[in-house]
N, C-alpha and C positions, 0 to 999 in steps of 0.2 A: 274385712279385717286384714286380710294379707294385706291389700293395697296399701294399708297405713303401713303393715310392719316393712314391706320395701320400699315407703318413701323413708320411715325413718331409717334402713338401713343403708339407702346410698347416701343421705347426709349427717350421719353421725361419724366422726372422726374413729379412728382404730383406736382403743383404748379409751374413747371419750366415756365409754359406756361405765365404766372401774370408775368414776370420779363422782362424786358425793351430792358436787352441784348438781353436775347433770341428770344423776338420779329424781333430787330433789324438781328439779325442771321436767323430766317426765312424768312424774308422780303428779307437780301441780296439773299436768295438762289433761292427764288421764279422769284425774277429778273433774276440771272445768268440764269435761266432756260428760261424762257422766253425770253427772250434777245438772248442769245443764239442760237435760232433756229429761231430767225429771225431778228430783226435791226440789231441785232449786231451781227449778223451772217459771217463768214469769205466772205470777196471779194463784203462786203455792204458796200461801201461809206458813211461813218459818217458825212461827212461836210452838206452833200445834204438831202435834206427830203426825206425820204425815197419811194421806189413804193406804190401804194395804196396798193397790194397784200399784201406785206411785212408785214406792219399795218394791216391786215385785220390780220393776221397770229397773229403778237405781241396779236393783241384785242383776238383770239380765244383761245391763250397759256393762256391767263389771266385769261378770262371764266373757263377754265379746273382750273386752281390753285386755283379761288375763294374759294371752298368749306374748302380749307383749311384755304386758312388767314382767313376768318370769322370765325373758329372754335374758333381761339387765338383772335381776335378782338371784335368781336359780342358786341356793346354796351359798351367798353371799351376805352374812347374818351383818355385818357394817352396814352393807349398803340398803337394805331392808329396814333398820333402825331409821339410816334416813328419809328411807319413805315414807314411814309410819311417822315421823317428825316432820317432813311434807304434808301429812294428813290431819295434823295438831294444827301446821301454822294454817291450812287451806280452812280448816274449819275457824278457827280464831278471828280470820280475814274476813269470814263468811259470817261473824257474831254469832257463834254457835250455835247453828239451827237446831231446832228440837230431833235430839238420839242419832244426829247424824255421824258425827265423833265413832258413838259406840257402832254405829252399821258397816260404818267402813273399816276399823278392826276387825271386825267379827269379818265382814266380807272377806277381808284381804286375807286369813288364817285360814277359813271355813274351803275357800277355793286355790289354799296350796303356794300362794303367789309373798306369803311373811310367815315365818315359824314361830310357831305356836308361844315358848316360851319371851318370843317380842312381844306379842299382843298381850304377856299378863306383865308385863312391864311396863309397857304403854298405858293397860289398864291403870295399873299403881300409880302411875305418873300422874293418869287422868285426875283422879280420886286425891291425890297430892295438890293439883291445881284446883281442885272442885273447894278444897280445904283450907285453900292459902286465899281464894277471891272471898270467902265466907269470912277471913282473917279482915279484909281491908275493907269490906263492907261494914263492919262495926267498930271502925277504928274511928 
């Protein structure tokens, strides 16, 4: 985990890190990585919730990468929003695999890395989306 936080630190620009994009561009990557070596790992059935194991793995991938998002987060409730709105578009991109949405809120809150009062916004937002697809499904 160091070794990733000092390649990203000698190629991030001074200030790149305050900028929305960039956030948004760590956040997607943090995910791929995570995601990758477990839910959404090749020959893992997306529709179904996943094995506990699986989850136990997604939560420990998360653990290890925290050090970084909080590096670019840490007490910065904007730039946090945009992660959490990284983790809308990465699951959306992803055809929202089964409770992954709600695991990486809950991860991102539960290990200090998004404040609390985002993730029940995020929630709200979810539950908003969950309400507006159920709108255009019976239209």
């Amino acid at each position: 985990m160091e070794a990733r936080m000092e390649f990203i630190e000698k190629r991030v620009r001074p200030k790149a890190s305050d900028h929305e994009d960039d956030v948004e561009v760590y956040s997607k990557s943090s995910l791929d990585h995570i995601t990758k070596h477990s839910s959404l790992a090749e020959g893992i059935e997306r529709t179904q919730n996943p094995l506990r194991k699986i989850k136990e793995k997604e939560r420990q991938l998360l653990v290890e990468i925290k050090p970084v998002l909080q590096k670019f987060l840490h007490d910065k409730l904007k730039l946090q929003l945009h992660a959490l709105y990284a983790v809308q578009v990465f699951c959306c991109n992803k055809e929202f695999p089964k409770g992954l949405l709600l695991r990486l809120f809950n991860g991102l809150y539960e290990e200090d890395v998004v404040d609390g009062r985002l993730t029940m916004c995020g929630r709200k937002m979810l539950m908003n989306s969950i309400v507006e697809r159920g709108r255009h499904c019976f239209r």
